[in-house]
Each structure stands twice: as structure tokens, then as C-alpha cells.
N, C-alpha and C positions, 0 to 999 in steps of 0.2 A: 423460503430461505431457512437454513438450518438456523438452529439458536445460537450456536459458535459465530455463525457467518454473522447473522444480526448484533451479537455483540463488537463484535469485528468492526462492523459497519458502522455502526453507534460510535465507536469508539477513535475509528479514522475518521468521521467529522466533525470533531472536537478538535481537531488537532489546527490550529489556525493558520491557514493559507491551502490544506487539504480539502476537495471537495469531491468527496464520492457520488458516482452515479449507480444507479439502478443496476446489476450485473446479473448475469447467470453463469452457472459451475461454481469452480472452486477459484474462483480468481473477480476481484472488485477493481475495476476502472475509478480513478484517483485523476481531479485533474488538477494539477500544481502550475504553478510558475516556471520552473527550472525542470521538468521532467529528467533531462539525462544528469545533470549534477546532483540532484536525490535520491536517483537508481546506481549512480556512481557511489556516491558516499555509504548508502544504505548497503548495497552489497561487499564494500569492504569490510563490514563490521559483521557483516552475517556471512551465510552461507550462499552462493550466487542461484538463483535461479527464484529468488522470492518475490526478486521486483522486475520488471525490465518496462521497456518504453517502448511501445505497440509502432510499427513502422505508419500506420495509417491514420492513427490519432493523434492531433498536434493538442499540444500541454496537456498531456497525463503521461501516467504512469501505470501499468499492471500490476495489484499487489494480489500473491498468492495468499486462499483463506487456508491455513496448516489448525492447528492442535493450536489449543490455548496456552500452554508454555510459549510456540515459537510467537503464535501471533500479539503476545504481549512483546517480547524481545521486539520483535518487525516495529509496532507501535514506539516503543520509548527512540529505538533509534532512528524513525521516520521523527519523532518529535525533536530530537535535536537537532537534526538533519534540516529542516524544512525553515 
């Protein structure tokens, strides 16, 4: 895991009701409560294609790991969101 991604990670499971699992690539499996109302709300506020909800996973969500500017932005608005 790169050190973006591990902060990333770190970082989405602080966030309370967030529970990240173990991932490979550039994308972390999140598993929430509401998957589509978080990947709804979160992509209004962002740019679409950061989050979305895995057709074979029930409660998560896919959060893409970006650059440390976006993946702070992704974080505070999954923090409201959630």
C-alpha cells in the first residue's frame, strides 16, 4: 500500500459509521450503512466517478484513492455525509 493510500485509509476509518476493508489498486472498499445515499450525496458535491456502489457488494461503497488535495476533499465530504 502506497503511503497516500495508507493515509487515506487511516483516515476513512476514523470517520464514524465508515469501515474500510483491506483493498488492492487505487480504489478502498468502505462498508457503510446507506451505500447509495452516501455515493449520492458525496458525488453531488464532488466530481462523479470518486465513489460509487460495487453492484456485488451489499453495504459498501468504492472510494477512489486520488492525490492528497482530492482525497482530503472525498474525506470531509464523506464526513458530513455519513
Amino acid at each position: 500500500m502506497t503511503e497516500d493510500k495508507e493515509r487515506f485509509y487511516s483516515r476513512l476509518a476514523s470517520i464514524p459509521g465508515c469501515r474500510p476493508m483491506p483493498s488492492i489498486g487505487d480504489w478502498i472498499l468502505v462498508e457503510v450503512d446507506r451505500p447509495a445515499d452516501l455515493a449520492r450525496r458525496v458525488t453531488r458535491r464532488l466530481e462523479p466517478g470518486l465513489i460509487s456502489v460495487p453492484r456485488h457488494v451489499r453495504g459498501a461503497v468504492r472510494v477512489m484513492v486520488s492525490d492528497p488535495l482530492t482525497n482530503d476533499k472525498i474525506l470531509g465530504v464523506m464526513r458530513e455525509a455519513v
